[in-house]
N, C-alpha and C positions, 0 to 999 in steps of 0.2 A: 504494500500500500504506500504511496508516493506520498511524502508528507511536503507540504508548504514551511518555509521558512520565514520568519518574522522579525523583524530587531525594534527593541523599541527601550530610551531612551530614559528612567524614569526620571521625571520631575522632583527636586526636593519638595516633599511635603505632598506628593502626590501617592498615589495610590493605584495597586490592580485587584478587580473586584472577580470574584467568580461564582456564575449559578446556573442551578439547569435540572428540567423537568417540573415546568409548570404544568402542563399536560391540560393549558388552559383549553373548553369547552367540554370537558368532561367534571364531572359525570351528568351534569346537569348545565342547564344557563346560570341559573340562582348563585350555583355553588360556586360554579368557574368566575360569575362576575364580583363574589366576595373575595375569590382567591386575585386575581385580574388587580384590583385595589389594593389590598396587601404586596403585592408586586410591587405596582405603581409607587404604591408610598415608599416602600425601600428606595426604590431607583431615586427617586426626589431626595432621600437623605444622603445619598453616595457624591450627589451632583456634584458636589464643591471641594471634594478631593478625589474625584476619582479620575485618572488618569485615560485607563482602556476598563470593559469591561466585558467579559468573555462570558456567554450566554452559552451554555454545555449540550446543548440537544435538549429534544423535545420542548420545546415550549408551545408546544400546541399537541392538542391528541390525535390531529390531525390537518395539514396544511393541504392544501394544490391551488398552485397558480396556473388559470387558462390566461392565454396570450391577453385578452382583453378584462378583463374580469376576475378578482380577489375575494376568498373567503367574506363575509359580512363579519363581524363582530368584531373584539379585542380593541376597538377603537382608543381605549386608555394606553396602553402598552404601546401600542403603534405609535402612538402620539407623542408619550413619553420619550421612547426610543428616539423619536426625531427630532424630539428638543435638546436631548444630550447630544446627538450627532450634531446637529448644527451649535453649539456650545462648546465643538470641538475636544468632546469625550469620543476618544474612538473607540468602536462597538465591535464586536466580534461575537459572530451568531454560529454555531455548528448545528448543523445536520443532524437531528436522531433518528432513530427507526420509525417514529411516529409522524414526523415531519420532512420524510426528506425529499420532500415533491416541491423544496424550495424552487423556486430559480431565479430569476433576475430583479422580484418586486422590491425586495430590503434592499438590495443596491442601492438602486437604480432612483427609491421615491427616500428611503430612510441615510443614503448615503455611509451603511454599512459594510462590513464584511462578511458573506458568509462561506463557511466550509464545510465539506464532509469529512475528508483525509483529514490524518493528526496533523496538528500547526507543533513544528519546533519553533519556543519563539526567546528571542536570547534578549533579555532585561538586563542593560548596562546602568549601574548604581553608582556611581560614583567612578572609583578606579576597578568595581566588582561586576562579573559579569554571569546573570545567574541563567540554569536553560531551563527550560518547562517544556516538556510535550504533553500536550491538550489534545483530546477528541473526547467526543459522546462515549464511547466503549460498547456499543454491538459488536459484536461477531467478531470480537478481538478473542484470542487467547486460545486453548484449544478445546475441543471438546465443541455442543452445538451445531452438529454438522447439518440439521437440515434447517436452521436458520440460514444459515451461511449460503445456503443453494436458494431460499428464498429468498433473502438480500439482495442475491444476484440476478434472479426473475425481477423485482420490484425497483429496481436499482438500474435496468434496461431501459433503453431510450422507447422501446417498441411497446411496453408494458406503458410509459406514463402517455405516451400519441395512442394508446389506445382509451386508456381510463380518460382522455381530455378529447378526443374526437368520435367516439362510436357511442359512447352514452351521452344521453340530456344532463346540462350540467346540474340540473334538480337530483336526477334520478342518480347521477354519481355519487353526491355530496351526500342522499341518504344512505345510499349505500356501505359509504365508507365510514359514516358517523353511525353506523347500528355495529359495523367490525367491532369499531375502536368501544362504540361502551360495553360490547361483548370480551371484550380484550380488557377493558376496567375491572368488569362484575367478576371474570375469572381471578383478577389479582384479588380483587377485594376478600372472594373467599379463599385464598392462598393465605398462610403464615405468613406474618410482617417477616419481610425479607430482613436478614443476618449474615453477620462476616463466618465465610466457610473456612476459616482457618487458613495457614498458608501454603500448607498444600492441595487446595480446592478453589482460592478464591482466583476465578481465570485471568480479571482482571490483574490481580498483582502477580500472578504468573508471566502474564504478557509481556510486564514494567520490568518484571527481571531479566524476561528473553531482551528488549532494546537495551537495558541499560547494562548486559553481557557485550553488546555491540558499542554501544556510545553514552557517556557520559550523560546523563540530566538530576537535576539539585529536585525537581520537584514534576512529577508525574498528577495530573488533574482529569478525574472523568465524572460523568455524569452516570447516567441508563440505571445504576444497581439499586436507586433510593434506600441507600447506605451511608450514615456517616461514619468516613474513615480516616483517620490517621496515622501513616503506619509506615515504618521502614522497608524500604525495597532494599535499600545494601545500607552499608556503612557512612554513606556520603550522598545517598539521595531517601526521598519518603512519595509514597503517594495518598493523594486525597482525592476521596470521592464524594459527592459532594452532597448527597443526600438527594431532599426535596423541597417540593413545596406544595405539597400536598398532606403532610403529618408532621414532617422536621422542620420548616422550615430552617433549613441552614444553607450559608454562602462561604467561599474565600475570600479572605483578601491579605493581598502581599504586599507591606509597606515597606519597602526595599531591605527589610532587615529579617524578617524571617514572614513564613505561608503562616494562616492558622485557622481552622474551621470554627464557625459562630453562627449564631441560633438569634 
């Protein structure tokens, strides 16, 4: 998987913020638009030191942009996000499994970034220069193999011209918002997901296999609605960042060390 490279500067007295898995329009309107506010208000308190801030996958339970035409809702978040962007906080959106039918509308109207692939992104602090690789975390690590073949189906250019050209956009957007709350109510009756130790948990398996390859100080995913802080080696750790749907918990690295908060 080809990862994008970042470098980015920090400002004394600035800040890097991190969060992910709103999994706004689920399960309900009501609930996604009380959760949608809770969002909002965080992002209003970061404004004034926040330097970048990295949005980890799923923030939506379900996204697709047609050429002409954008989901309805989330209007607050949208909004938000393009006030910070043009306030020259710059935004960093990843791809999750639930949303990755982005394509060009964050760009293009919120003047963001967004990715699928891990971002290596090297944070120069002074004379110090720290590296972070960030992504969502589906289909990393091993094990999950017929995700992995599915990802690759859903993840095809022929799969999204087909869900955006051969159905009514009515009759798509129900279709795929009856998946995703069927895809909710199974979590719901699942066991609150738990750290599987370290030889289980795929996620920090995966951190070991890149950081066997190349050096990084701090390892950041979302997908597990997990909070975690935990050593990968001697001289790096990874964090996962939970949610916002029960934990509400985010990162943030103020050029002197990472640390998860509630």
């Amino acid at each position: 998987m080809q990862s994008t490279v970042l470098d980015i500067t920090l400002q004394p007295g600035k800040k890097l913020y991190f969060a992910s898995d709103f999994h706004l329009g689920a399960p309900n309107h009501a609930d996604s638009l009380r959760r949608e506010r809770k969002i909002v208000a965080w992002l209003d308190s970061i404004k004034t030191d926040a330097q970048a801030v990295f949005l980890v996958g799923d923030l939506f339970d379900f996204w697709f942009e047609y050429r002409r035409v954008v989901p309805r809702g989330f209007v607050r978040l949208l909004g938000k996000l393009a006030e910070l962007s043009d306030a020259a906080v710059q935004i960093f959106i990843f791809r999750g499994n639930h949303d990755m039918w982005m394509t060009n509308y964050f760009e293009q109207e919120l003047g963001v970034s967004v990715h699928r692939n891990p971002v290596e992104c090297r944070v120069r602090c002074g004379a110090e220069t720290v590296n972070f690789h960030i992504v969502h975390g589906d289909g990393l690590g091993p094990g999950d193999y017929f995700y992995k073949v599915l990802r690759r189906v859903f993840e095809n250019g022929l799969a999204r011209w087909c869900f955006g050209n051969l159905l009514p956009a009515d009759v798509a957007m129900w279709l795929a918002h009856a998946w995703a709350r069927n895809s909710w109510q199974s979590h719901e009756q699942q066991a609150k997901p738990v750290f599987w130790g370290e030889q289980k948990e795929w996620l920090l398996l995966y951190a070991k296999e890149i950081e066997s390859q190349h050096h990084h100080d701090y390892y950041v995913f979302g997908h597990r609605h997990i909070e975690l802080d935990h050593a990968v080696s001697a001289e790096s750790r990874i964090f996962i960042l939970g949610d916002w749907i029960t934990l509400w918990t985010y990162g943030v690295y103020d050029g002197a060390q990472m640390q998860l908060k509630n």
